[in-house]
BAFI-740855 format. One line per 2 residues: number of its first residue (from 1); for each residue x negated, y, z negated of N, C-alpha, C. Coordinates in steps of 0.001 Angstrom, whole numbers. Each point is the difference from the previous one (the first is absolute). Example, Ala and Ser with C-alpha at 12.3 -4.5 7.8 and 13.67 -1.06 7.14 Angstrom:
! residues 2
1) -13190,-5690,-7800,890,1190,0,-900,1200,0 | 350,1050,720,-820,1190,-60,770,1090,-730
***
This chain:
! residues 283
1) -838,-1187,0,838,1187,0,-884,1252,0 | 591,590,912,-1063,1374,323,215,962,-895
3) -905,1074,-292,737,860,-891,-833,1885,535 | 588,863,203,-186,1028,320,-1477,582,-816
5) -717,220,624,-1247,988,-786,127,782,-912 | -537,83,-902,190,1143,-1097,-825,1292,594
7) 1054,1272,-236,-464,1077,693,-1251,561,-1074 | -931,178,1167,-1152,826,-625,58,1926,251
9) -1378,406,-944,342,1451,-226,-106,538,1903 | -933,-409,756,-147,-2,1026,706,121,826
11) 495,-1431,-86,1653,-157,602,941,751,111 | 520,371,-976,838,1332,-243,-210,1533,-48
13) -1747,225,281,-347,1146,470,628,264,1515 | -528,-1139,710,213,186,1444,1384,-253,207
15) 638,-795,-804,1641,347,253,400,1809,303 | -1005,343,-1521,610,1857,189,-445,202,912
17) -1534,218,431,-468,705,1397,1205,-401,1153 | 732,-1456,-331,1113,96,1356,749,736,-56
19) 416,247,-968,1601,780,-363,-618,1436,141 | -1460,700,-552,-91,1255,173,-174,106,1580
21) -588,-711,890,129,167,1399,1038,100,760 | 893,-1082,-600,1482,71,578,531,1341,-78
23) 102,537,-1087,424,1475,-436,-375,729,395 | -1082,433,319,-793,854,462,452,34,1609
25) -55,-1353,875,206,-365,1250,1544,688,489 | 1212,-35,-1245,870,297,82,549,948,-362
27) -565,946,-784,-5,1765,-141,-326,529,1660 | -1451,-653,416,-117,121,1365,1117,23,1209
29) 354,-1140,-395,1292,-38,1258,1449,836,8 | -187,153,-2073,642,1132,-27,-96,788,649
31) -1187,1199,-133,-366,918,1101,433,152,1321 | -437,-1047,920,210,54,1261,1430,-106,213
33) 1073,-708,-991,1572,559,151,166,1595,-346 | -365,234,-326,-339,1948,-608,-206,260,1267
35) -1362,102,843,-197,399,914,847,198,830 | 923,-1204,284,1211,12,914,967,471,-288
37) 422,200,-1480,1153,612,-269,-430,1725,-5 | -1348,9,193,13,1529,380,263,454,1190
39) -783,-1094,936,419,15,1492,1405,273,851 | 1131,-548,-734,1097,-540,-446,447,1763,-344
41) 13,31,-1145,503,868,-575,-459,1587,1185 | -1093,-44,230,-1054,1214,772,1326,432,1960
43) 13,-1594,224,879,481,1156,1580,462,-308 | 237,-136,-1685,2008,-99,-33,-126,1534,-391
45) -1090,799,-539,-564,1503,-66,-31,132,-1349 | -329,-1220,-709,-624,-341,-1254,1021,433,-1093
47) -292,455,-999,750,135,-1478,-470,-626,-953 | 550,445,-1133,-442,-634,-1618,-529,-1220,-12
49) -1491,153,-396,163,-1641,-589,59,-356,-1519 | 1011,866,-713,296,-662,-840,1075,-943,-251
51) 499,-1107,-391,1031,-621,-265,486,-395,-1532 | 668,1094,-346,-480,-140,-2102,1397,-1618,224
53) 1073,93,585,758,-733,-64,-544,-1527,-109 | -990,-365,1227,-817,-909,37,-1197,-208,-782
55) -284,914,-702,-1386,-218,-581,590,-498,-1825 | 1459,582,-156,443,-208,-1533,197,-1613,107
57) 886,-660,1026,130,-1184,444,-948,-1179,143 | -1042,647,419,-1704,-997,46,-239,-70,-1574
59) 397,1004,-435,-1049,7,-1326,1457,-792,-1294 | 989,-16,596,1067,-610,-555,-397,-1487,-99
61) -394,-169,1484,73,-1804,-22,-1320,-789,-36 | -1036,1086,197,-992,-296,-800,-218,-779,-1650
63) 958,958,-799,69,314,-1243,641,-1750,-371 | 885,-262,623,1372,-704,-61,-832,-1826,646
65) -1000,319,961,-540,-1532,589,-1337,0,-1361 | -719,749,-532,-1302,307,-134,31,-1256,-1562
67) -608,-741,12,-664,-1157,-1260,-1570,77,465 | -313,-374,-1518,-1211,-868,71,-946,742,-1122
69) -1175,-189,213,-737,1128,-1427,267,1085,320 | -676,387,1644,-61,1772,-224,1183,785,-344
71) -634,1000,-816,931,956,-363,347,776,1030 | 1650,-27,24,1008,740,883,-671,1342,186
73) -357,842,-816,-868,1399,38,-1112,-522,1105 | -456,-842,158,-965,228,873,486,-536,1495
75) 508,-517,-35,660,-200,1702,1010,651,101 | 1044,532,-1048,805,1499,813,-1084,1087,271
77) -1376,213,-770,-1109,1271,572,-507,-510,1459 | -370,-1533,-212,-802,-272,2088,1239,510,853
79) 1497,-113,-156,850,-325,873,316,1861,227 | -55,471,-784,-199,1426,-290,-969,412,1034
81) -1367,-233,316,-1178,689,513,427,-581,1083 | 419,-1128,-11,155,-349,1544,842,398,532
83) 1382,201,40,1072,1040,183,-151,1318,79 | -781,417,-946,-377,1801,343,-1093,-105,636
85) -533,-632,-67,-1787,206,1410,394,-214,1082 | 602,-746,481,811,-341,1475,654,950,357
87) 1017,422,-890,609,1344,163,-1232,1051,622 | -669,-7,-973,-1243,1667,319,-210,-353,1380
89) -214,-1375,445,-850,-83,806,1241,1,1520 | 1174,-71,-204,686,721,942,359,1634,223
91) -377,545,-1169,232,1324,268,-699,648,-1062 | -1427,645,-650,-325,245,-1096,1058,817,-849
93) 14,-351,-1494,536,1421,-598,-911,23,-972 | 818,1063,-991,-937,273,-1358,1207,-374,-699
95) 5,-264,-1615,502,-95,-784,48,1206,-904 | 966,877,-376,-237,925,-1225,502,-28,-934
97) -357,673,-987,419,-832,-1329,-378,1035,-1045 | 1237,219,-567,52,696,-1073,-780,-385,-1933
99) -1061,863,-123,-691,-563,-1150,109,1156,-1258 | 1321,805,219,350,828,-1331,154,-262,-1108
101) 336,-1268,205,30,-655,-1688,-1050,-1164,-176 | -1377,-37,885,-811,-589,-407,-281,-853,1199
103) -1610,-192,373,101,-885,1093,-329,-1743,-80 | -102,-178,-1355,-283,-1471,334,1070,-1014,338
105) 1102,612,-571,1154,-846,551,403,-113,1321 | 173,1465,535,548,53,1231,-1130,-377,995
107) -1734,-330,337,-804,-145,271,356,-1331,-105 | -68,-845,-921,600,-1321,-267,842,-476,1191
109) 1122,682,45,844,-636,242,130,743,1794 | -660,946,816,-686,-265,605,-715,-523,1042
111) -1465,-683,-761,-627,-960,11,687,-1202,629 | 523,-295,-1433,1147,-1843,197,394,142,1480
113) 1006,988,-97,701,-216,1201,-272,357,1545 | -1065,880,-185,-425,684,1298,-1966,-316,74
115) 107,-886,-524,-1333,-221,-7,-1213,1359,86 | -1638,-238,486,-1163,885,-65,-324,162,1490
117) 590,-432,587,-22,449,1895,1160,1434,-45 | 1200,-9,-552,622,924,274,-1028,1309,-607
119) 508,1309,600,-473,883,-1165,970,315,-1268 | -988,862,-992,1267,245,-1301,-312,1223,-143
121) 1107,989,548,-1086,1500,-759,1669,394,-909 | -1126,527,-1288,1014,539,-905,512,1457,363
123) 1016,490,-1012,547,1014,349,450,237,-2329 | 895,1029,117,223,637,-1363,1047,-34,-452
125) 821,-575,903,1908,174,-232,506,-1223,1275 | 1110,-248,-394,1321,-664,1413,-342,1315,807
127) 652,1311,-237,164,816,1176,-1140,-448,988 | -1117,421,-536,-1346,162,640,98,-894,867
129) 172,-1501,-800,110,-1355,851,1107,114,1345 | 996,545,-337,1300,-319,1055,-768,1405,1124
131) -628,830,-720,-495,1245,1160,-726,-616,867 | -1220,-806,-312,-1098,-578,635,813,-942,1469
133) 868,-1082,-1051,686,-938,1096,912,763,1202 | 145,1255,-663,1242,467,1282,-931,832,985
135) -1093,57,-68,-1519,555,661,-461,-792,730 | 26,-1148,-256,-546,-1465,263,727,-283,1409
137) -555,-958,1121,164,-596,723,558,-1697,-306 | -218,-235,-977,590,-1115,-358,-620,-1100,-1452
139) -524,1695,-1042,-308,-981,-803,789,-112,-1195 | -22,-878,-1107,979,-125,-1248,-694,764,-1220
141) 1510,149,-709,144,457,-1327,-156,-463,-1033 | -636,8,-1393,318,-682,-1191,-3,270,-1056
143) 891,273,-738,143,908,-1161,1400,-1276,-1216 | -515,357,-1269,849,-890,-1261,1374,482,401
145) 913,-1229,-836,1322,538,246,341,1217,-942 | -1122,80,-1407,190,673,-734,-1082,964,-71
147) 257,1171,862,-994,907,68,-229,1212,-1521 | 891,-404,-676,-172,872,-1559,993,858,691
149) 169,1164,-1043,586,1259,247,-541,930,753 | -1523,-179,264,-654,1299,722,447,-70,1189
151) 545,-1051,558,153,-973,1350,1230,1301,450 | 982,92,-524,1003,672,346,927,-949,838
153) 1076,236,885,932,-467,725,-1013,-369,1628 | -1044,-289,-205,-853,-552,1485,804,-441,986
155) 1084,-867,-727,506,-503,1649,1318,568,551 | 170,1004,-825,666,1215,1574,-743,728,781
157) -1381,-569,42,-1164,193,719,105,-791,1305 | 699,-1072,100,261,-1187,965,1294,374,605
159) 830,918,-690,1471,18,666,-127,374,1330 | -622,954,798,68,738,1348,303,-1319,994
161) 468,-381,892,-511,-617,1026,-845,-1010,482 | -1230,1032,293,-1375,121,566,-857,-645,-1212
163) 425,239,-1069,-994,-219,-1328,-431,-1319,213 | -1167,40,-1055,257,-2094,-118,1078,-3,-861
165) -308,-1682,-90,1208,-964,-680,-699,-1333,-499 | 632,-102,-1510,-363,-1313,-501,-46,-843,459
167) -996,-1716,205,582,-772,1114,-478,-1066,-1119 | -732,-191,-1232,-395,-860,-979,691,762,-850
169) -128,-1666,-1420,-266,391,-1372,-846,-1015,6 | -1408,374,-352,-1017,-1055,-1208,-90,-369,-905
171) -667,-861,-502,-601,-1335,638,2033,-825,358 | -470,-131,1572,1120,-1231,652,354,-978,-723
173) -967,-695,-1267,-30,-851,-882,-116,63,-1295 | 979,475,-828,-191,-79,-1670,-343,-984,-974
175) -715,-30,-621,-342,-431,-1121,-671,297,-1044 | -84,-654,-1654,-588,521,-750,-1522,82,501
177) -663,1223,-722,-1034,-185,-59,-383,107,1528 | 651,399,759,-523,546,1953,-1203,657,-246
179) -1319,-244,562,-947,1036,-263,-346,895,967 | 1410,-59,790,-75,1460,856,1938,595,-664
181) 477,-187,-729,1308,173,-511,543,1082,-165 | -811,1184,558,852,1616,-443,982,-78,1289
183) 1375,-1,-718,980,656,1102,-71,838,1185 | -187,-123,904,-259,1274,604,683,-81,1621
185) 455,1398,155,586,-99,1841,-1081,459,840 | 71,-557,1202,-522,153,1319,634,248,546
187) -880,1678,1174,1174,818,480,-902,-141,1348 | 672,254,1171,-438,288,1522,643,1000,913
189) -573,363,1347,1423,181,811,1017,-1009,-346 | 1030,789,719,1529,-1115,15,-547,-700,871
191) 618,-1470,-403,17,-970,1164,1170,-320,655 | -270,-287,1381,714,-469,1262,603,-930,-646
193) -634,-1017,-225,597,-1557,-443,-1108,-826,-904 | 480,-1022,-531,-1125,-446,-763,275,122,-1783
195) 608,674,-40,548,670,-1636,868,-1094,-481 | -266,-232,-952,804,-1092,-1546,1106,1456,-539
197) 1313,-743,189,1189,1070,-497,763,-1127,-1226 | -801,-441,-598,509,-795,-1447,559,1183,-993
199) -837,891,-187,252,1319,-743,-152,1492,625 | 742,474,197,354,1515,711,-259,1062,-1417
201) -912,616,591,-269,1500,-1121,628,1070,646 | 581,708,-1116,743,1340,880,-596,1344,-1319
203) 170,968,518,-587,1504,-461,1364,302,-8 | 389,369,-1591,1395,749,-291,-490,1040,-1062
205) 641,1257,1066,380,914,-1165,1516,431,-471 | 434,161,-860,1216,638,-839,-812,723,-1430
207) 1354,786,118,6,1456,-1464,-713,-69,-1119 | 537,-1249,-296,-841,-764,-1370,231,-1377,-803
209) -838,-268,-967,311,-887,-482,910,-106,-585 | 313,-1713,-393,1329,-273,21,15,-910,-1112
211) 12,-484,-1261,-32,-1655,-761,916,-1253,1258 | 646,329,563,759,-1036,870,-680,-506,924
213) -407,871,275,-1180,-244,1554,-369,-1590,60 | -854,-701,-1102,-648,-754,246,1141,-1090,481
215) 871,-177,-949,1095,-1024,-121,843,-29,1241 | -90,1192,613,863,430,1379,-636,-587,1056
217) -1461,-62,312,-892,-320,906,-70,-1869,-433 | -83,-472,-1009,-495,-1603,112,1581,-149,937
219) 1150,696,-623,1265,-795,934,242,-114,1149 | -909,792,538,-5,81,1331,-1434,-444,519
221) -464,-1106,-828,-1526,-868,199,-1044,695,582 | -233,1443,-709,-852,793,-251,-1045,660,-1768
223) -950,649,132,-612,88,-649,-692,1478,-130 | -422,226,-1207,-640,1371,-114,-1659,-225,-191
225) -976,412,879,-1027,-995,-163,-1307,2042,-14 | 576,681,117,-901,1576,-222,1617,1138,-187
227) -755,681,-974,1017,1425,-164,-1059,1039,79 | 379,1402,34,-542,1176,-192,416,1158,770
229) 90,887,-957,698,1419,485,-104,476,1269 | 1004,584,863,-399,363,1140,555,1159,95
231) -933,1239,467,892,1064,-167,445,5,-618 | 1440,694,210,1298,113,-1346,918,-811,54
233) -852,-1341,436,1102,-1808,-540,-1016,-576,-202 | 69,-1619,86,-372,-1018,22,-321,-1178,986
235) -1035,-295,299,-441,-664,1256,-466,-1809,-761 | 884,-748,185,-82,-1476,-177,-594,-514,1050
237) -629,-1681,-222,-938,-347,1043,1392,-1705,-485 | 327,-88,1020,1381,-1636,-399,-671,-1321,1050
239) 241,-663,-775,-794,-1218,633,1579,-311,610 | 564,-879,1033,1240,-368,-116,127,-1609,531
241) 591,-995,-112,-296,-1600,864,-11,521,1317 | -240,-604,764,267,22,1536,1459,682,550
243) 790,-1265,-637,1246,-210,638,878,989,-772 | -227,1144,-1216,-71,778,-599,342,1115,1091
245) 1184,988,346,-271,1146,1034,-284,1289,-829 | -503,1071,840,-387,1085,-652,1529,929,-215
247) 868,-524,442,1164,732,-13,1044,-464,-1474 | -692,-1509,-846,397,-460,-632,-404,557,-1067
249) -1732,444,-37,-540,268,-882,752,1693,-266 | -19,504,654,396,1242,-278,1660,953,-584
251) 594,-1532,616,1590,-26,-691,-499,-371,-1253 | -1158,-1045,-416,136,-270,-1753,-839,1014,-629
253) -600,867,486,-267,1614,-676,729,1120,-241 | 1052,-141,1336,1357,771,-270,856,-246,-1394
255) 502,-1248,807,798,-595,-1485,-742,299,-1516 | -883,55,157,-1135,280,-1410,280,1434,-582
257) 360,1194,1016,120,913,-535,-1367,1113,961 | -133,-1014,891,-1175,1051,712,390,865,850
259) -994,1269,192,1093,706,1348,-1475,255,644 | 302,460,1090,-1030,482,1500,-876,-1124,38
261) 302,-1182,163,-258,-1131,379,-656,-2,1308 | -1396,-576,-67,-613,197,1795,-873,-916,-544
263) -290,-1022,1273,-634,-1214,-37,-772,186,1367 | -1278,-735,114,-828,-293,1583,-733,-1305,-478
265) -359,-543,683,-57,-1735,-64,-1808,405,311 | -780,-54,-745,-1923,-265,103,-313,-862,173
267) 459,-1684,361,-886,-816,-205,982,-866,-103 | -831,-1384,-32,456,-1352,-985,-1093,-1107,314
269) 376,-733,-1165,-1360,-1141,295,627,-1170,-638 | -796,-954,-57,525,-1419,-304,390,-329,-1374
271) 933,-1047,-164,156,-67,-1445,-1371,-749,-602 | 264,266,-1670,-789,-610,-569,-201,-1411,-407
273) -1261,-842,187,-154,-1338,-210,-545,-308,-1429 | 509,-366,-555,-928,-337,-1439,-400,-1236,92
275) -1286,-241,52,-784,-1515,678,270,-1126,-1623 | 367,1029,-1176,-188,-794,-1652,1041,-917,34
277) 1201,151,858,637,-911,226,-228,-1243,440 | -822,-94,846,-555,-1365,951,-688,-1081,-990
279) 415,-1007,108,-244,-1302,-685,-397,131,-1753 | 1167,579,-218,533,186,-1663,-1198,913,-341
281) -568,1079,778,-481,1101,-326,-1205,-112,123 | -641,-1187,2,-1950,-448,381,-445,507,1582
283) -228,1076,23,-1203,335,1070,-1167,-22,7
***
């Protein structure tokens, strides 16, 4: 009776050298589909290559197939560099990023997601950030959801048109202990197509505050997620579901007791994944 070799240290070195070649061989071939989808993209008279819709989704089912030792933090960061380097490498941008309340976090988080090929140049505020991107030819925004009070009402900074618009919330993947984990939105031009509409943000101002407000907005599967004075009212930042209309949200501010009610839609990005769920919470 035959019996299989016992693997030596050797043995299983050159197993890895296969698997790091394979990988390597196949980032490669990655590429040359890049190439073509620029080719591709170059004759249809090109556009965004961002896809936040598709990129929350990769990093969804990533999260959702992923066992074994390595830690989930480190193959949602490769799948990260590889997703945003491919990106650069169809159209460069910069990344900017707000470091008013300190840069190691937002540098962090970044990093994780936009890897050391993109650039990162800081700035002093959101405004600054949303000024730079609406200057920009096509690069992104990044600033906390919680910019403090100095922050002011930033995203009736996004209401115009022309402005950018939210198209993330970070990290795509929650969990305890994320060591890229500061909340934060990513802003761009508007996009053509390509955008995750799980959650719709809208810029509302009315007269003033209200105690009802909050209770008025969950009924209509909305949320109060920034406040701060505007002029002589109040400028809210409302997260709302998708399927949530902006015409819904604003009847449950009425009913609340609100008056001069005005809403413009900035953005939306994907819902949130909390990975602590997946196999009774062991990542």
């Amino acid at each position: 009776m035959s019996t299989s070799p016992e693997p030596t240290l050797g043995g299983l070195r050159s197993e890895i050298d296969r698997i790091d070649s394979a990988m390597h061989e196949l980032l490669i071939e990655r590429g040359l589909i890049i190439d073509r989808l620029i080719e591709i993209k170059a004759r249809q008279g090109g556009g965004s290559a961002f896809r936040p819709a598709r990129e929350a989704s990769m990093m969804r089912t990533l999260a959702e197939r992923h066992r074994g030792r390595l830690p989930l933090d480190t193959v949602e960061s490769i799948w990260r560099i590889i997703i945003s380097t491919f990106t650069y490498i169809q159209a460069s941008y910069n990344v900017h990023v707000d470091v008013s309340r300190g840069e190691a976090a937002i540098r962090d988080s970044a990093r994780f997601h936009f890897g050391f090929t993109v650039p990162c140049v800081a700035h002093r505020s959101a405004a600054d950030v949303i000024a730079a991107v609406a200057e920009s030819s096509g690069d992104l925004g990044m600033f906390p959801l919680d910019g403090g009070p100095e922050a002011g009402a930033w995203w009736t900074r996004l209401a115009p048109p022309p402005a950018p618009k939210v198209i993330a919330r970070l990290p795509f993947v929650e969990r305890p202990d994320h060591p890229a984990g500061l909340p934060v939105f990513v802003i761009s031009q508007p996009l053509a197509e390509g955008a995750a509409r799980d959650v719709v943000l809208d810029s509302i101002t009315l007269d003033q505050w209200r105690p009802k407000l909050p209770a008025a907005l969950h009924s209509a599967g909305a949320e109060i997620i920034g406040s701060a004075a505007d002029g002589m009212g109040l400028a809210l930042l409302v997260a709302r579901q998708g399927e949530a209309t902006s015409q819904a949200v604003r009847a449950a501010l009425w009913s609340a007791g609100g008056a001069d009610v005005r809403s413009v839609e900035i953005g939306a990005h994907a819902s949130r994944f909390d990975a602590s769920t997946l196999r009774g919470g062991v990542i």
